[in-house]
C-alpha positions as CSV (number, residue, x, y, z in Angstrom):
1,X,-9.9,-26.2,22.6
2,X,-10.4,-24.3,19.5
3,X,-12.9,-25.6,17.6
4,X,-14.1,-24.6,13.7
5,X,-17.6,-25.0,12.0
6,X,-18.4,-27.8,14.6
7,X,-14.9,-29.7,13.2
8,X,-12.7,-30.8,15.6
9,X,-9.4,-32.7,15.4
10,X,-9.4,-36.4,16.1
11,X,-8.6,-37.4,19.7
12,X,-5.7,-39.4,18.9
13,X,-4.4,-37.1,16.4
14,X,-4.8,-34.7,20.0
15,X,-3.1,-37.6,22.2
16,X,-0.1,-38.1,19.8
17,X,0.5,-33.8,20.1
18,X,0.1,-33.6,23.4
19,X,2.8,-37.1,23.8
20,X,5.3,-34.9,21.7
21,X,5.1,-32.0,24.1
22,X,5.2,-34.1,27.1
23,X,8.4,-35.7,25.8
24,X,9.9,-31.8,25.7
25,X,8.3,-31.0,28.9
26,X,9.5,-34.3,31.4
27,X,12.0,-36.0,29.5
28,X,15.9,-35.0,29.5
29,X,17.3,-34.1,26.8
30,X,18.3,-35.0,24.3
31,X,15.1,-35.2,22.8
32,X,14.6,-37.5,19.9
33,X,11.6,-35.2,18.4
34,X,11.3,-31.5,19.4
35,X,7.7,-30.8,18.5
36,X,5.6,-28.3,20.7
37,X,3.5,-26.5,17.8
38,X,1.0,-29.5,18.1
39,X,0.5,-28.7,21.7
40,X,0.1,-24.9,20.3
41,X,-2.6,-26.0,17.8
42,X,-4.2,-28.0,20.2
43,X,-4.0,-25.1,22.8
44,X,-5.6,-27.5,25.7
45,X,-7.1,-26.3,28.9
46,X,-4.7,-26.0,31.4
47,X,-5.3,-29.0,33.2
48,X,-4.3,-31.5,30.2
49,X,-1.4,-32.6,32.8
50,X,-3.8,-34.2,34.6
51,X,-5.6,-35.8,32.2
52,X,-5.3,-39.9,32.8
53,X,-3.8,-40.4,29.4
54,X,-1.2,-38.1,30.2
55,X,0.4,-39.2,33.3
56,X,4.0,-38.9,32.8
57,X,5.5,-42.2,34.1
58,X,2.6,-44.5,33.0
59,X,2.6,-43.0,29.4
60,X,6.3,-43.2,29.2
61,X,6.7,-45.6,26.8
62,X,4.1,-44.8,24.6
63,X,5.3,-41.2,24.0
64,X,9.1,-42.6,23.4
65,X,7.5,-44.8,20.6
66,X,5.3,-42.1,19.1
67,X,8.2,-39.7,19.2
68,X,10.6,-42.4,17.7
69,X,8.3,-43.2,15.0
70,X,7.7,-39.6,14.0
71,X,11.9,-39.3,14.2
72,X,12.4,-42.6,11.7
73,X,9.8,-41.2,9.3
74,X,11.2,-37.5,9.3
75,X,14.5,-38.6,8.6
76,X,13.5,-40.2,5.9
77,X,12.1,-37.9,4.1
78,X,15.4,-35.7,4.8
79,X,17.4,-38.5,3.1
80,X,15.0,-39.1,0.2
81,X,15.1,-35.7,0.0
82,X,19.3,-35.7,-0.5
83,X,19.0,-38.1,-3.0
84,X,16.3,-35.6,-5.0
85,X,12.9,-36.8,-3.6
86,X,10.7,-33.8,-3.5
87,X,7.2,-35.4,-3.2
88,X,6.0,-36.3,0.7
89,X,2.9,-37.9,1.2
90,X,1.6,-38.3,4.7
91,X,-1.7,-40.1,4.9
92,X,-4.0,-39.5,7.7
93,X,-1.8,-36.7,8.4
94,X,-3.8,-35.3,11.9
95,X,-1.4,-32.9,13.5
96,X,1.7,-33.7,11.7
97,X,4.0,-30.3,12.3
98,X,7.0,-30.7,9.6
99,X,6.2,-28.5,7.8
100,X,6.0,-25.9,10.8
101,X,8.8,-27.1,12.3
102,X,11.4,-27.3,9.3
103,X,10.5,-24.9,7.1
104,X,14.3,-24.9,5.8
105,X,13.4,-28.8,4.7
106,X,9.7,-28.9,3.8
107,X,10.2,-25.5,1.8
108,X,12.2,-27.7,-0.6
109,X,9.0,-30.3,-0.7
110,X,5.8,-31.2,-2.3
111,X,4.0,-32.2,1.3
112,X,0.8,-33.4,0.5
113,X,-1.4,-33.9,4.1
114,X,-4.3,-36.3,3.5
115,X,-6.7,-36.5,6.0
116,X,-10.6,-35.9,7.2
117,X,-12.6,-33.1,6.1
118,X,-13.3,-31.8,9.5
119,X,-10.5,-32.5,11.7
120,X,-8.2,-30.7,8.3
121,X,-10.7,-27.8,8.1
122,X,-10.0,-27.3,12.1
123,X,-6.3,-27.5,11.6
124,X,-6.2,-25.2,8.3
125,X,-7.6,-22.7,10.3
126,X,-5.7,-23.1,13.6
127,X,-2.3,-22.8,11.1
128,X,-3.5,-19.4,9.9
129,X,-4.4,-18.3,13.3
130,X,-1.2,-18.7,14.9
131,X,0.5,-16.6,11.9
132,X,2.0,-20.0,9.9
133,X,-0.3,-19.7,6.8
134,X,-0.3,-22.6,4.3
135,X,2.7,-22.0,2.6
136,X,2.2,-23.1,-2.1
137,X,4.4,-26.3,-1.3
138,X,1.9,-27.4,1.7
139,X,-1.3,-29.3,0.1
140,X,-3.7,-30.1,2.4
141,X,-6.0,-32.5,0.7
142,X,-9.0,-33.6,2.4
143,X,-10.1,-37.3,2.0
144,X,-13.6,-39.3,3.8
145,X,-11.7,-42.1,3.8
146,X,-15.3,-44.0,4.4
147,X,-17.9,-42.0,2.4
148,X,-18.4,-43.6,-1.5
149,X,-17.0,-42.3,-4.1
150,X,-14.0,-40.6,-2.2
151,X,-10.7,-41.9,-3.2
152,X,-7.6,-40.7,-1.9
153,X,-5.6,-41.1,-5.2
154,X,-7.7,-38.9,-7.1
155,X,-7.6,-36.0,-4.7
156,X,-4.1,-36.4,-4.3
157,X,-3.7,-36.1,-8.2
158,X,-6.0,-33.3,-8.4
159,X,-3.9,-31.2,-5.7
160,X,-0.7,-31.6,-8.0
161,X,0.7,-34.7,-6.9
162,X,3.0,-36.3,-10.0
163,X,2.8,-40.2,-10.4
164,X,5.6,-40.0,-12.6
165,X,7.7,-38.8,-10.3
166,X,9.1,-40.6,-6.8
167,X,7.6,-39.8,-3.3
168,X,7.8,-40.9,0.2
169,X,4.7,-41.7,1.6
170,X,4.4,-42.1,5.2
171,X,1.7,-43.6,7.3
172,X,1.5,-43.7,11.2
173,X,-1.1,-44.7,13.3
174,X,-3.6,-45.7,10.6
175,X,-3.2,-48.9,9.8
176,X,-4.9,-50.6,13.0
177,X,-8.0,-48.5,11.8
178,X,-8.5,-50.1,8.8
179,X,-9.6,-53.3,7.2
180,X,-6.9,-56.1,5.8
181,X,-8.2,-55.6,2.7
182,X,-8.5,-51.8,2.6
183,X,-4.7,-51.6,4.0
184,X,-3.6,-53.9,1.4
185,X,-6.1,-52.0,-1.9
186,X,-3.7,-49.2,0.0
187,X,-0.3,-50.7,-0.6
188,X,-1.0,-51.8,-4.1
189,X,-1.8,-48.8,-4.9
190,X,1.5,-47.1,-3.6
191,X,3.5,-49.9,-5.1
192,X,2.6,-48.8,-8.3
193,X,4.3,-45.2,-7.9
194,X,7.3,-44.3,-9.8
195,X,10.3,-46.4,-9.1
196,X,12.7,-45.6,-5.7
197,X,9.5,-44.6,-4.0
198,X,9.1,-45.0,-0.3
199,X,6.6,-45.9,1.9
200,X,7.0,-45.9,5.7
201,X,4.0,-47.5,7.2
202,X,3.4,-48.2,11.4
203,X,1.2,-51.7,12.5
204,X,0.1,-53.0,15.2
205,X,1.3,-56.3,16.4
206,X,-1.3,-59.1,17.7
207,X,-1.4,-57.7,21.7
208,X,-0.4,-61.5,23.2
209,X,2.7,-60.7,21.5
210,X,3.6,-57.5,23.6
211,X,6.0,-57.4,26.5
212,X,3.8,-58.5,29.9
213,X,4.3,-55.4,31.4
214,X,3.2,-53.5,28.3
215,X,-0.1,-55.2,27.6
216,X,-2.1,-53.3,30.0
217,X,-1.4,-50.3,28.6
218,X,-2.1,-51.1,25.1
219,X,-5.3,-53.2,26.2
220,X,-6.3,-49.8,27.9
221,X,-5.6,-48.2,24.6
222,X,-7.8,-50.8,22.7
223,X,-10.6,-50.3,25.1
224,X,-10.6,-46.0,24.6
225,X,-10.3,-47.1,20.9
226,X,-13.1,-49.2,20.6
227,X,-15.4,-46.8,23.2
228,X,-14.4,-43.7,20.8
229,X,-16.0,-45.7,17.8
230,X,-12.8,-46.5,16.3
231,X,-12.1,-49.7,17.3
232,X,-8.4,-51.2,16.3
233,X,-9.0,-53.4,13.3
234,X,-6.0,-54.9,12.1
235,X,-2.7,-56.3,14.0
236,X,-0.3,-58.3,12.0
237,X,3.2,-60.4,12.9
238,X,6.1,-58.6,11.1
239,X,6.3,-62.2,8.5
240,X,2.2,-61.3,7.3
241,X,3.1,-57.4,6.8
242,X,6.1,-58.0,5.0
243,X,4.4,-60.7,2.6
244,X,1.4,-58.2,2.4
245,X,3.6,-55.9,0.9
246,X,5.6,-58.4,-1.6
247,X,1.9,-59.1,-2.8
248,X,1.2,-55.8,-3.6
249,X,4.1,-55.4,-5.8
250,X,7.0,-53.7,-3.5
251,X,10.6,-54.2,-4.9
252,X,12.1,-54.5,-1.3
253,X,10.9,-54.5,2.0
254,X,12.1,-54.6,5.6
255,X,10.5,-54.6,9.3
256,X,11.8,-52.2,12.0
257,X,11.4,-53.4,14.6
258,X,10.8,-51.0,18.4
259,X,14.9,-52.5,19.6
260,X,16.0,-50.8,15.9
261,X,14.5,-47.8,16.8
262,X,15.2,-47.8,20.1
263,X,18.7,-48.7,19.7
264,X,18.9,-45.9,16.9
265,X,17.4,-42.8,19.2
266,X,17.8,-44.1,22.7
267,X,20.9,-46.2,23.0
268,X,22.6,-44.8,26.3
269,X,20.2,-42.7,27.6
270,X,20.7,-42.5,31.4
271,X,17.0,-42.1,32.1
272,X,16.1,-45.6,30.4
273,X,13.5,-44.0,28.3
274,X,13.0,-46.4,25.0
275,X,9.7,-47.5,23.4
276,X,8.1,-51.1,24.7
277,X,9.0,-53.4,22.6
278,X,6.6,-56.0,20.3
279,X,3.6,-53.0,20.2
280,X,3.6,-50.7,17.6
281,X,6.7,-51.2,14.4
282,X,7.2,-50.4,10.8
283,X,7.1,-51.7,7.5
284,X,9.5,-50.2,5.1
285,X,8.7,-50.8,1.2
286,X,10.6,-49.3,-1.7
287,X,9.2,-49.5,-5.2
């Protein structure tokens, strides 16, 4: 794996590129997310097949909802974008490839990537070496989410981001990492963006709630999370998240739940492939 100044991309951030590939690679079409540039930035050792956390039927699920999630959230931003939306704000952006992938939708768009110093250092440099460049209307803005003094609103601001004008503002697989009250410092601080903003925000429910056959899977997940040093934080029942983000100040808010996605990108599928359900959902808040 390429690697820059001692930086190297988080290991989920790595997981969640490699899952989009996979999904290319082993599942029929038609494929809800088409995204192999993450496994090009990644550029793995040949064996990442056989890596445990890439066995194809056992991490099934898990790649249908990480590719389902990543679908919701870029369609989206294509809609906002038809209504005249041109800011995107992805926080803890990892190896998000929109703007590589679409260039005839994120040309049109402010994206503003938020993430670590290192891992985005790593990735800036990976994006030039493969010929893609960082484009004038691709900010990458690096944030320590945990060092003092660092906050995420400033920098944003400070790479051209207009408060006075509405965004979409996406956040996916982050919120499990993070305190109660740092996720909900976080929401008040989006609700207070220009009116018709949008945020799109994944969470973790509590693990007794998930399907039977799902919880060993997502208690192995916990486990690798915790043994990484990033141990999952924060789980919530869709009634807390959603009154979490009426407290912060959003105008409307709705859960989606796995079955909406699922019945959204997977309805009649003849392989069965569909995310578990009760695991990993969204919160949808407008301003």
């Amino acid at each position: 794996m390429a690697e820059n100044s001692n930086t190297i991309p988080d290991s989920t951030a790595v997981r969640v590129a490699l899952w989009r590939a996979l999904h290319v690679e082993v599942d029929p079409s038609p494929h809800v997310l088409e995204d192999e540039i993450g496994l090009r930035l990644v550029a793995p050792d040949d064996g990442w097949h056989s890596r445990p956390d890439m066995d194809p039927h056992f991490t099934r699920r898990f790649r249908a909802s990480i590719v389902a999630r990543a679908r919701f959230i870029e369609d989206l931003v294509v809609e906002q974008a038809g209504r005249g939306v041109i800011q995107y704000v992805i926080l803890g952006a990892g190896l998000d490839t929109l703007a590589e992938r679409r260039p005839e939708i994120a040309s049109g768009l402010r994206i503003f990537e938020v993430d670590q110093p290192g891992p985005q250092a790593w990735k800036r440099q990976r994006l030039i070496e493969l010929g893609f460049g960082i484009p004038g209307w691709l900010r990458l803005v690096p944030v320590d989410f945990e060092a003092a003094g660092w906050s995420w609103w400033e920098r944003l601001a400070g790479a051209g981001f207009d408060a006075g004008r509405p965004a979409v503002v996406a956040s996916a697989g982050v919120s499990m990492y993070l305190t109660k009250n740092a996720i909900a410092a976080t929401l008040r601080q989006i609700a207070a963006l220009a009116p018709e903003s949008t945020l799109a925000m994944t969470f973790l429910l509590p693990l007794e709630l998930a399907d039977p056959e799902e919880r060993p899977g997502l208690q192995l997940a916990e486990k690798g999370a915790r043994a990484s040093g990033t141990p999952f934080i924060s789980f919530f029942t869709p009634p807390e998240i959603l009154a979490l983000a009426r407290e912060a100040g959003f105008r409307e808010v709705q859960h989606v739940s796995a079955a909406d996605l699922a019945q959204r990108y997977f309805a009649g599928r003849a392989d069965g492939l569909r995310p578990p359900n009760n695991s990993e959902e969204l919160l949808l808040a407008t301003t």
